[in-house]
Structures are given as structure tokens and as C-alpha cells.
N, C-alpha and C positions, 0 to 999 in steps of 0.2 A: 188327841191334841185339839185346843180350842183353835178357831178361829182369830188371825192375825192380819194387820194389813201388811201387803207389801207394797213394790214399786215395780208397775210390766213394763217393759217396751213394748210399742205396739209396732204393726208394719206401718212404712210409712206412712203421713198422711192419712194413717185410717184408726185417730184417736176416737173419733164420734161413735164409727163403727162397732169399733172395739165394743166401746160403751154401750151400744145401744143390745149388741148382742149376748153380752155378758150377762147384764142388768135381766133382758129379754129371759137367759137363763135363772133366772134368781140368786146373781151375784150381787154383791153390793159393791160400786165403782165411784170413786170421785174421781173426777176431771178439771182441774180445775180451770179456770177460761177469764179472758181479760178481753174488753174493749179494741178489738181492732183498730189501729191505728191507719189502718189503709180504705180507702174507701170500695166496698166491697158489699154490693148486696146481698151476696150469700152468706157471705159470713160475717157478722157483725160480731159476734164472739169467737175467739182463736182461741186453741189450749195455752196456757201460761208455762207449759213445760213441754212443747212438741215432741213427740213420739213416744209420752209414756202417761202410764195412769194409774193410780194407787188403786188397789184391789182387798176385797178382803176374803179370806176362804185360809180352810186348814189344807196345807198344800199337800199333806200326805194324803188326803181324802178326797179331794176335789179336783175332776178330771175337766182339763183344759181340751177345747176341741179348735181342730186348725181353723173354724166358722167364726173362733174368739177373735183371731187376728192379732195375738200375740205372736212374739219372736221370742221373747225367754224373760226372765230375773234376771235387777239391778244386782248386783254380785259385787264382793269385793274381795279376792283372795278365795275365791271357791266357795263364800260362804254368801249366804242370801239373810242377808239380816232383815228383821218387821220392823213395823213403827207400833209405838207403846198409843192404843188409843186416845190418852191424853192429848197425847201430841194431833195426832189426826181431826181431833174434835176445834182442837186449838186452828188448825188450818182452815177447815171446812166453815166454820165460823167468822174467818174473815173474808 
């Protein structure tokens, strides 16, 4: 099965995380991140979608580890649908 994006939840609060360690593992992760509206010198960029982050990987082959800091798949009805690359290039680009 080829590689697909999906959509993780992450533990709370630990979107960057997630990222950093996923990536660390040689995932490929978008996160997407906005402009802080609060004045905040840690974080001048917030994730645009808190507590989750598009992932790509063939999920029958690629073994998530608790270090990832994920909590599961966006699911709907038992099923975990991907996003069509298009679409994902289409995000990442803006």
C-alpha cells in the first residue's frame, strides 16, 4: 500500500512535539501554524488546527511509537479516510 496523508490527534498541547519527533523519525508532517494573536514570546506561531497534524505514511506499515505523541485517527464511522495529495499540496502552499 503506497503512502497517504492523514489527520493525527495529538496529546494535548504537544502539536510541535508530535512534529518534531515524528519528522526526527523520518515522517513527513505538516502542521499548519498562524500568527498568534496574543502577545506571547514563545510562541509567535500557534497551530491553525490545535491538537492535530496531517501525517503521511502507509498506516499498515508504519509503526507509530507512544515518543510520537499521538492519541489515534480522525475517523468517521470506524473508518479513517486520507487526503488525495492534490488537496494537501493545495494546503501546504497556502
Amino acid at each position: 500500500m503506497a503512502e497517504k496523508w492523514y489527520v493525527a490527534r495529538t496529546e494535548p498541547r504537544s502539536e510541535h512535539l508530535a512534529e518534531d519527533r515524528l519528522e526526527r523519525d523520518g515522517y513527513q508532517v505538516f502542521l499548519p501554524r498562524i500568527r498568534s494573536t496574543k502577545i506571547n514570546p514563545r510562541n509567535e506561531f500557534v497551530p491553525l488546527f490545535p491538537g492535530y497534524l496531517f501525517l503521511k505514511l502507509d498506516r499498515e506499515m508504519s509503526p507509530i511509537k507512544p515518543s510520537h505523541r499521538l492519541m489515534g485517527w480522525v475517523s468517521f464511522d470506524g473508518e479513517t479516510p486520507w487526503i488525495p495529495d492534490s488537496a494537501m499540496e493545495e494546503l501546504i502552499s497556502r
